[in-house]
N, C-alpha and C positions, 0 to 999 in steps of 0.2 A: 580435563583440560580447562583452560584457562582461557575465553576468546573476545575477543574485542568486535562486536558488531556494529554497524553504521548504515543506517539509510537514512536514505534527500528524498523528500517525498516533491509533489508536482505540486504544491505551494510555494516552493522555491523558498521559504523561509530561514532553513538553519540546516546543518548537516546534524543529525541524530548520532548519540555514540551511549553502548552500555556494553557492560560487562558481564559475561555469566561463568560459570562454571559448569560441565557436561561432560556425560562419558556418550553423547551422542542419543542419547537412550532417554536420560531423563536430567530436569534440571536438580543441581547439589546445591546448590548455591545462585543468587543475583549480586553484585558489586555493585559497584560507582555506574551510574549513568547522568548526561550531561546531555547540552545544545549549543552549537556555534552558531551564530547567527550569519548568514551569507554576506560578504560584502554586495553593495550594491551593483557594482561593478562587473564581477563574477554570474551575479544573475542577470546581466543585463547580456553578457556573453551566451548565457545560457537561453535565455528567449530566445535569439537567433539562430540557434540553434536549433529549435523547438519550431518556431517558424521557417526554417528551411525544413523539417523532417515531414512537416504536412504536407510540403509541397514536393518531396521526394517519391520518386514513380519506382517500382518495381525495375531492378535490371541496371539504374540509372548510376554513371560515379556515385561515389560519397561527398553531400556537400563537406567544403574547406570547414564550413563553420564546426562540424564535428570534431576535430582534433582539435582547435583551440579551446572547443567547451570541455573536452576529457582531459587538455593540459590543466584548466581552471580551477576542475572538480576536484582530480589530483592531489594541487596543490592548497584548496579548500581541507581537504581531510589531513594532507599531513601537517598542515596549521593546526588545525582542532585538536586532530589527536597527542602532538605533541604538548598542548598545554593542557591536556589531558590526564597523560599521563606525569606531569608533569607535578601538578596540583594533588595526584591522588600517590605520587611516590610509589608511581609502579615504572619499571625499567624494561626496555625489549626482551630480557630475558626471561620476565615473568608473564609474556601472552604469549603461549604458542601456535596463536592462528587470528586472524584479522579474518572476518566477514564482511564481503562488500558490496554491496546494493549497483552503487552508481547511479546516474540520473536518466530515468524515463523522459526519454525525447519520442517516442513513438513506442505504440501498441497498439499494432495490427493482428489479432489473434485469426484463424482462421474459422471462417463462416457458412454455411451452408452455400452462399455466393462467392466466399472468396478461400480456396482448399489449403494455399499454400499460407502461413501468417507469417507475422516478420514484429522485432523488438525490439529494438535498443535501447540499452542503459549506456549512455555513456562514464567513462573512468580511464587512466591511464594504470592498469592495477600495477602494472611492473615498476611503474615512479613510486607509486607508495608503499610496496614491499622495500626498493631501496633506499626512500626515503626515513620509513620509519624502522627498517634490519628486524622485519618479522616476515612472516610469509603470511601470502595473502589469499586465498580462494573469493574468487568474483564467477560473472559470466553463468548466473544459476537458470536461466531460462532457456538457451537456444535447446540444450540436447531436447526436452521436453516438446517444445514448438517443432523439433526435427523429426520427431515421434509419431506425431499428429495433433498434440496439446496446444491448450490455451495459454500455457508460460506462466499461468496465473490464475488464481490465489495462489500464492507458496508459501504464506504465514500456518497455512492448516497444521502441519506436522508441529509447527511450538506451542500454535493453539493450544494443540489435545496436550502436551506434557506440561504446558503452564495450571491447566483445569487438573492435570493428574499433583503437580509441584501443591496448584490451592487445597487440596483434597476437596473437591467442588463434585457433588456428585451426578450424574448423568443420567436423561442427555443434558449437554450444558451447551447452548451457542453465543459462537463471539462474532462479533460484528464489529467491522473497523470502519470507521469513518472515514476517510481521505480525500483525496479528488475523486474517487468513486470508490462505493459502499459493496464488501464482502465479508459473506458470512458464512461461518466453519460451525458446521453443526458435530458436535464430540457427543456420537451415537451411546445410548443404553450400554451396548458391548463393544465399543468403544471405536467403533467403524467412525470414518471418518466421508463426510459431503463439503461439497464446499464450491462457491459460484460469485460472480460478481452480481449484486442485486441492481443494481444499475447509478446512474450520478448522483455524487452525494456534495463535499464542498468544493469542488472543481467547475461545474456553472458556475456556483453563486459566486466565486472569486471571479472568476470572467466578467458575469456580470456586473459584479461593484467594478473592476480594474476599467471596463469598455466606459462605462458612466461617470471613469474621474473623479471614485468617490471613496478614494484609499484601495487595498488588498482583498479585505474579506469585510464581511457582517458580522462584527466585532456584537457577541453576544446575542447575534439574531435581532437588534435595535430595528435594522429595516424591514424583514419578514414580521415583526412582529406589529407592526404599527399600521400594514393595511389587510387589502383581501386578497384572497386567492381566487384566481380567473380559473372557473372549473371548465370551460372548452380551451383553455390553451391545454391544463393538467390532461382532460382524458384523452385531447390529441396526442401528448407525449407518451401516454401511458397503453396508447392503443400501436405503437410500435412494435413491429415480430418480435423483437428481443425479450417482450414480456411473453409472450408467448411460448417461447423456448426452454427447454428444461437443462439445468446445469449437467455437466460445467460447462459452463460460458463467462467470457469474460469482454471489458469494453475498456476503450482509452477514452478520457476524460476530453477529450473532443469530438466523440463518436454522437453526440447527441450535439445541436445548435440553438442558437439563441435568438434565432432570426423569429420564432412564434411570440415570443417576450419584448420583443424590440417595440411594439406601440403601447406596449403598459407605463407607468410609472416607475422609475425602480422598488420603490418600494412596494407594490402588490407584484412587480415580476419577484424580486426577491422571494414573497409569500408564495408566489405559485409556484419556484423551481428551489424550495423546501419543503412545500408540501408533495412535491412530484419525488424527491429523495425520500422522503419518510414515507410514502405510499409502493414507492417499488419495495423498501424493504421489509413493510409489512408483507406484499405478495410473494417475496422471496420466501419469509419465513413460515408462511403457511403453504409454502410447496414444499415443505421438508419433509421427511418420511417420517419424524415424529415430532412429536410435540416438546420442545424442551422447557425444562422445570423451569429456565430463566434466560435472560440475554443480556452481556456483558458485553459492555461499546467502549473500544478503542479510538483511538485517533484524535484528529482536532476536531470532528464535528461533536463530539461528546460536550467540548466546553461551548456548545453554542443550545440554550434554556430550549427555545422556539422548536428547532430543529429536535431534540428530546424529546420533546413534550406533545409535539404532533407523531414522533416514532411510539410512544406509551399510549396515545390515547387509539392506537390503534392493534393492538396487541393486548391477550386476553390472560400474560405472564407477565413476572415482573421484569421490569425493563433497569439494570444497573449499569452504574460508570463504574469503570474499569478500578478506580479506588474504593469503591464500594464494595472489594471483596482484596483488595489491597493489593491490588497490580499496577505498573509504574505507566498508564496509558499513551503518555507521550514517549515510549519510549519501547514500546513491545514491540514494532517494526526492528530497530537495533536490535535489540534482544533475539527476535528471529533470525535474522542472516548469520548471526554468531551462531544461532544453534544448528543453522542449513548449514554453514560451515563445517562443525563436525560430523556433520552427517555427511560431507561428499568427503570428508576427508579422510572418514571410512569405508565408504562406500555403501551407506544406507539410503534407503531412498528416500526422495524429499517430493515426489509428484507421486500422485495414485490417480485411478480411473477414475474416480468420482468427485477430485479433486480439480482436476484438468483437463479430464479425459485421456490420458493414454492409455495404450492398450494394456500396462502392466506397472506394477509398482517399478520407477526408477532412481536413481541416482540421477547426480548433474551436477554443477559446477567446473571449474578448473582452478588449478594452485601453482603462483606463482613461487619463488623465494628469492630472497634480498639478493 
């Protein structure tokens, strides 16, 4: 098959789109992949959104602000994808399945305090099935979270076929960078772990956005330029959640900024990249084995500082995801394309050690034009 995958990560900066080819099982092929850059506008619908979901209690209506952000998103992807597909002279008749992320407004997984978790992505998936006259499989977390799962990691299962696609030999782990940092260890025999290690670029944009000092730390410029405050780092670092053993997972507002708030930004910067590159060292040395190497996805990959404090702490080599010739800004798309054919067959895309459910399952739903 032929799929068109798409994720919007919590940077809010561009909608993600690639191409793969899969019999669900393993990758045949990668195609085109590409990035739309978000109208302003659209994300500004979207923050509100995002700021009504924190404030959204258990039980409560749906704030309004959700349907106009899943109209926005919607209408975000079939703009992309049509000039997408548009530029690469491929026609709806040559994808036969659309993988859809949608936009993380909330990720409340469930906690030893809290049994029951809750997620949303927002999307309108039935607009953009008859938007773009393909059929579209979205909606890849509830059944999981219904189960008793964390919803999340779900990248794990293209992990392990992208390492099986490089001929990369095992164990091999990937680490994604995002608004928070998870890592897929692809076992000896080829079992699969996999957990959120905890905040990656998701403070540090908060923090630059809060300080009026642009989006993100555009190459690590301001963690690199002061110190890192080691009683704010071991307060952060002495939270249960490091204590706990996967899978577990966190939404990029599960940790606060209020311990950072009397530094400078620039040593806060330093200490809430040093606090991401220190959880994901202790994530990766609670893994069951030791893998030959770790290959880093995501935006945090293109930030030197953030790197460089993850390598000096790890006793394997530490690679960017082009360093073994993976499309890093783009392996999130790539993955929902491949969960796509996997719920469209009915393969499973969550495992016990993955999410914690009790059993390997299936999940998503599909809609058609």
């Amino acid at each position: 098959m032929r799929i068109l995958g798409f994720m919007t990560g919590t940077s809010l900066d561009a909608v993600d789109m690639a191409v793969i080819e899969t019999d669900g099982e393993e990758i045949t092929r990668l195609g085109p992949a590409e990035e739309k850059r978000l109208d302003p506008a659209s994300r500004a619908l979207i923050e509100s959104a995002i700021a009504d979901a924190l404030r959204w209690e258990p039980g409560a209506p749906l704030p309004e602000s959700f349907a106009r952000a899943a109209d926005v998103i919607a209408d975000e992807h079939i703009a992309a994808a049509d000039d997408f597909m548009r530029r690469h002279r491929l026609l709806p008749e040559d994808i036969d399945l659309i993988g859809l992320q949608g936009q993380t407004v909330l990720h409340a997984p469930p906690t030893p305090t809290r049994p029951v978790g809750r997620t949303v992505q927002l999307i309108d998936a039935e607009a953009v099935a008859r938007g773009l006259g393909i059929a579209v499989a979205y909606d890849f977390r509830s059944d999981d979270l219904a189960e008793g799962g964390q919803g999340a990691p779900l990248a794990p299962a293209y992990h392990a076929a992208l390492v099986q696609y490089s001929t990369l030999s095992t164990p091999t782990a990937v680490l994604n960078l995002g608004g928070v940092a998870n890592v897929t260890l692809v076992g000896s025999d080829g079992a699969l772990e996999a957990f959120d290690t905890g905040p990656a670029n998701g403070m540090l944009d908060l923090l630059v956005q809060s300080r009026g000092a642009g989006r993100f730390d555009a190459d690590g410029v301001l963690a690199g330029a002061r110190q890192v405050d080691q009683g704010v780092l071991e307060a952060y670092l002495a939270d249960p959640y490091f204590q706990r053993h996967g899978p577990k997972s966190l939404d990029r507002f599960d940790f606060a900024l209020d311990p950072v708030s009397a530094l400078s930004l620039e040593d806060a910067a330093a200490t809430l990249t040093a606090f991401a590159a220190e959880s994901v060292a202790r994530g990766l040395r609670a893994l069951p084995e030791i893998p030959l190497r770790l290959v880093v996805t995501g935006g945090g990959r293109q930030n030197p500082v953030l790197m460089q404090a993850i390598r000096e702490r790890l006793p394997f080599p530490t690679l960017s995801a082009e360093d073994v010739h993976w499309r890093g800004d783009s392996i999130e798309a790539e993955a929902f394309a491949f969960l796509a054919a996997r719920c469209l067959l009915g393969l499973p895309i969550s495992f016990p050690r993955t999410t914690g459910v009790p059993a390997p399952m299936t999940g998503g739903r599909i809609v058609q034009p």
